[in-house]
N, C-alpha and C positions, 0 to 999 in steps of 0.2 A: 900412443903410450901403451906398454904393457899393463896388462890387466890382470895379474892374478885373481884365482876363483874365491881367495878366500878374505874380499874385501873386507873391510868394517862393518857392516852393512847393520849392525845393532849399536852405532851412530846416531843412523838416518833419522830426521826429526828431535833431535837432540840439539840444545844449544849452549855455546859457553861463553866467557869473556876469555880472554885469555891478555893476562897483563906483566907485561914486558918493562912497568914502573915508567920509562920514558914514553912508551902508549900502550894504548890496549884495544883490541881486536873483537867484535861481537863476531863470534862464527855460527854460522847454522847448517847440520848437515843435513842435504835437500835428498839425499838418493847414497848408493854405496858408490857413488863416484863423481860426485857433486857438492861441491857447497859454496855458500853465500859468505859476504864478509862484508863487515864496516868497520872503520879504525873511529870507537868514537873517544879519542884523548889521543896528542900527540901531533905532529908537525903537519899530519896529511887528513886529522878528525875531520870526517864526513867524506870520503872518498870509502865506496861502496865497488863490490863488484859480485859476481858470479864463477867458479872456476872449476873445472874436470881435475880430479887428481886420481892418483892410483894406491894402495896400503896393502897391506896386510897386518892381520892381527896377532901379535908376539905372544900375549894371553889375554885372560879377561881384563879389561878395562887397560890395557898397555898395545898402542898402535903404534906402527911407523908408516907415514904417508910422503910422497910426493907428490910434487905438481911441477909444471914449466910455464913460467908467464909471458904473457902477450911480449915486452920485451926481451925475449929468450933468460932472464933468470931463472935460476931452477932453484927451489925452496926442498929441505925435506925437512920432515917433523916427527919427533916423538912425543908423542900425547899419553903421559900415564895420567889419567882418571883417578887412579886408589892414591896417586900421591899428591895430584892436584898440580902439579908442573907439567910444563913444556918444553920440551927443545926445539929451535927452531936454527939451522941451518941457510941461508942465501950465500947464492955465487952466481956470478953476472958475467957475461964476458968481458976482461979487459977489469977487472974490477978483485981486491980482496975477497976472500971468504967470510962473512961475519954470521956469529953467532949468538944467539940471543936464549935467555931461558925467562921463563915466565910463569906467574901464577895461574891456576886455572878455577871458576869458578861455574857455577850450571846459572842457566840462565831462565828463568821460569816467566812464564807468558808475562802475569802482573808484575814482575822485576821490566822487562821490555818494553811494556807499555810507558810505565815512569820514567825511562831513560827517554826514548821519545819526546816526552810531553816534558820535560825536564823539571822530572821530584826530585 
């Protein structure tokens, strides 16, 4: 994957939900090339994963990231922060393009623990 130098990388350890209404996604980003995910609401809640992706940053708080997943779909995203939305992009081989936008929220340690333990 291409790596531009001028990853996210003021991300890293930051965490959000990101909610798409039909589910929504806890993301955490582990590294400027790295993050974690669990879908917790929606058709696949509690499917977790791990995944590399590649961004660069458009200005402050506004990225655009991709990734390619284990079944060759490629996802891209734009993450504005200052407006609290997301776009997110999937295309799969063989398959439509579809498009989703979504809210976006921070996700603070004692919020995480609760969603866990289910407050």
């Amino acid at each position: 994957m291409n790596r531009p130098k001028d990853l996210p990388s003021d991300l890293v350890g930051k965490s959000f939900v990101f909610d798409y209404d039909e589910f929504a996604v806890e993301v955490k980003y582990l590294s400027k090339d790295r993050f974690s995910w669990t879908q917790v609401r929606g058709p696949s809640a509690g499917s977790k994963g791990k995944q590399s992706f590649g961004g660069v940053t458009i200005r402050p708080n506004l990225y655009f990231l991709w990734w390619r997943e284990k079944d060759q779909s490629v996802l891209t995203q734009v993450v504005d922060l200052a407006g609290k939305c997301v776009h997110t992009t999937w295309s799969a081989p063989g398959k439509d393009i579809a498009n989703f936008k979504g809210r976006i929220s921070a996700l603070t340690a004692a919020r995480a623990r609760g969603a866990r333990e289910g407050a």
